[in-house]
C-alpha positions in Angstrom: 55.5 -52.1 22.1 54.4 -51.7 25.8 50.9 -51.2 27.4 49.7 -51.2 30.6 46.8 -53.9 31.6 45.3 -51.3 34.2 44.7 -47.7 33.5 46.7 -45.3 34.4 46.1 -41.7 35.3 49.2 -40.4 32.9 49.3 -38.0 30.2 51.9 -40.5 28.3 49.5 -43.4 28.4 46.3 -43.2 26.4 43.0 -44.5 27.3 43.7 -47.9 25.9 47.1 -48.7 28.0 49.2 -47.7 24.8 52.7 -45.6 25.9 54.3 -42.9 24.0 57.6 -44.2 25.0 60.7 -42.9 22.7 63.2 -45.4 23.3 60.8 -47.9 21.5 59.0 -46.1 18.6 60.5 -46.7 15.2 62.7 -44.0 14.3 64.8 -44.8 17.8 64.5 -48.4 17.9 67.8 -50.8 17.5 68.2 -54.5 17.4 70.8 -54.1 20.3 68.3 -52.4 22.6 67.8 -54.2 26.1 65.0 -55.1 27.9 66.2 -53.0 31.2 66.8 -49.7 28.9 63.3 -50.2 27.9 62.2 -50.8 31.5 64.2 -47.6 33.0 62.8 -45.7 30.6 59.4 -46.4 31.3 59.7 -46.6 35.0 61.6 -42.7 34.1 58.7 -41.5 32.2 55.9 -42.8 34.4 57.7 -40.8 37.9 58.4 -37.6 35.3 55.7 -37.1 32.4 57.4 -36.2 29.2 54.4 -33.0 29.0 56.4 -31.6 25.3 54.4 -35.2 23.7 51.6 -36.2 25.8 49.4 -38.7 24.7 46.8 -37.4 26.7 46.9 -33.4 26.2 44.0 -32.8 29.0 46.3 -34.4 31.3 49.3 -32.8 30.6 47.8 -29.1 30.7 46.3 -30.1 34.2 49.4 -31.1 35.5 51.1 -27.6 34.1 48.6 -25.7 35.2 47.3 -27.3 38.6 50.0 -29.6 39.4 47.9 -30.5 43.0 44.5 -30.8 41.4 46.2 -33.7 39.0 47.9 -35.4 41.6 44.5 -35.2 43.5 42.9 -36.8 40.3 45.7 -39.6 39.8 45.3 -40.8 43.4 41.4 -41.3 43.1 41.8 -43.1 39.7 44.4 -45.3 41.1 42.1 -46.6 43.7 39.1 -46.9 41.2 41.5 -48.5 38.8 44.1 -49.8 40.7 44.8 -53.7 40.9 46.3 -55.6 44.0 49.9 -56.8 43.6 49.6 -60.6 43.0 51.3 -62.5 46.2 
């Protein structure tokens, strides 16, 4: 399973870090997956929201119907949420 440690403004991450993430749910899953498919896919799905299974259906409506007003949103979560990169 993935999960993010810090919240994310997303509507394919729920309120607890948890990712709706096809490549790893159990009907998709195989032993020969890799690491990096798992990785591309989430870096895919957190730069294009997959809005047809949203976790987070508020979130997915907003950014159909007011596409500015979510970025807008996103932007002042991540800096109430966001963590520093460690160095």
């Amino acid at each position: 399973k993935v999960k993010f440690t810090t919240k994310i403004y997303h509507p394919n991450v729920d309120e607890n870090g948890r990712v709706c993430l096809p490549i790893i749910s159990n009907e998709n899953w195989k032993p020969c997956t890799k690491t990096c498919q798992v990785l591309e896919a989430l870096n895919m799905l957190v730069n294009k929201p997959n809005l047809g299974e949203p976790l987070r259906v508020e979130l997915a409506d907003l950014l159909t119907q007011n596409p500015e007003l979510f970025r807008k949103n996103a932007e002042e979560f991540t800096l109430q949420f966001g963590v520093d990169r460690p160095k």
